[in-house]
Steps between C-alpha positions, in 0.01 A plus 500: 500500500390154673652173305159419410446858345803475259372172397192631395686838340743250291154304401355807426738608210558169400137445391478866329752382261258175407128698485347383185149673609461717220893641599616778272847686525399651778428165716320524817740747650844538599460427880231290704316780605220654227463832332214735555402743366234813510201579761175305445217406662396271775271224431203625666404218737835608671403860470173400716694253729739792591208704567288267721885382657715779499756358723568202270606771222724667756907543405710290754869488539836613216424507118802231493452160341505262799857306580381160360638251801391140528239650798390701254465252253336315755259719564379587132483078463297473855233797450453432160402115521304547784309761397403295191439207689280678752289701213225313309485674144212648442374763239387852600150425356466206628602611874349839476278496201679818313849529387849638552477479916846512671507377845696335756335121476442285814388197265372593164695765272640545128837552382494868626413381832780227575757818381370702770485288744860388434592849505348559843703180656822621353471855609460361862815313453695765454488610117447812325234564333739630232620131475129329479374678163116414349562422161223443213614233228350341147537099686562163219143533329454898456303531817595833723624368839661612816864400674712684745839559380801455816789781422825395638843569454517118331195606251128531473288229588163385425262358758177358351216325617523193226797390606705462841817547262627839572715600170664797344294738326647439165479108505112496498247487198322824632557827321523807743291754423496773838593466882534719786765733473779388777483878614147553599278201535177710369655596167552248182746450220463328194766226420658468204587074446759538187449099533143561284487610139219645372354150337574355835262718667237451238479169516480454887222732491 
């Protein structure tokens, strides 16, 4: 593990012990990386994307969490603020006048859209798609939203498009609802975030 990974990994546990986001006994987890749990389905713009882009839903490379090294690192900080520098947000109906389209933007796109573009970028760096995971969240105001989530042997990372801060999964205000499963990029799980009680989830929605 890279110096800069087991600073991050010491971080990591240090900030489980001091969640105060609706934390219970069981808080946030035990280790940096999430808990999943059971088979459920895709969001269907990403059902249609893989069907009109089947190569972009394609497996590449081990099931391993990447070996977080500062190129690495590097690369999850470059792709991920240029992509949301380079992409104007823009809503599906505004862009294309009906909702839930997933694409690969050139200049316009929605949340969905900077994740997959990310996704493409990082795959032709070198990463596994088992490392670059879609994942669904509940964002600050209730609102569903989109973010990929980095596995690496230093954690689980979130790369969004409001924000050029890359941060571990855990230490954001979303609440994770399903990703791609790490094993097959064209089957979901649903998360589990022990950081929400049930009154925390009613009141963001």
């Amino acid at each position: 593990m890279s110096a800069l990974a087991r600073r991050l990994f010491a971080a990591g546990f240090a900030a489980l012990t001091g969640l105060t986001l609706g934390a219970t006994s069981q808080t946030a987890a035990e280790t940096p990386a999430m808990r999943v749990g059971s088979w459920t389905n895709p969001p269907i713009g990403y059902v249609e994307f893989c069907r009109n882009f089947p190569g972009e839903c394609s497996a590449h490379g081990d099931g391993e969490p990447v070996e977080l090294t500062d190129l690495r690192w590097g690369d999850l900080e470059n792709v991920n603020t240029f992509v949301n520098h380079l992409v104007a947000p823009a809503t599906d109906l505004d862009f294309y006048s009906r909702d839930e389209v997933w694409a690969l933007p050139e200049t316009y796109g929605d949340c969905e859209d900077y994740v997959l573009l990310k996704r493409k970028w990082l795959v032709e760096r070198g990463w596994p798609t088992s490392a670059l995971l879609v994942s669904v969240v509940f964002d600050e105001i209730g609102d569903g939203h989109a973010i990929l989530l980095a596995r690496t042997n230093g954690g689980d990372f979130v790369l969004d498009n409001k924000t050029d801060t890359i941060s571990a999964w855990y230490e954001s205000a979303y609440r994770f609802v399903k990703r791609q499963s790490a094993g097959d990029p064209n089957r979901w799980v649903s998360v589990g975030d022990p950081r929400w009680t049930t009154q925390n989830t009613a009141a963001a929605r």
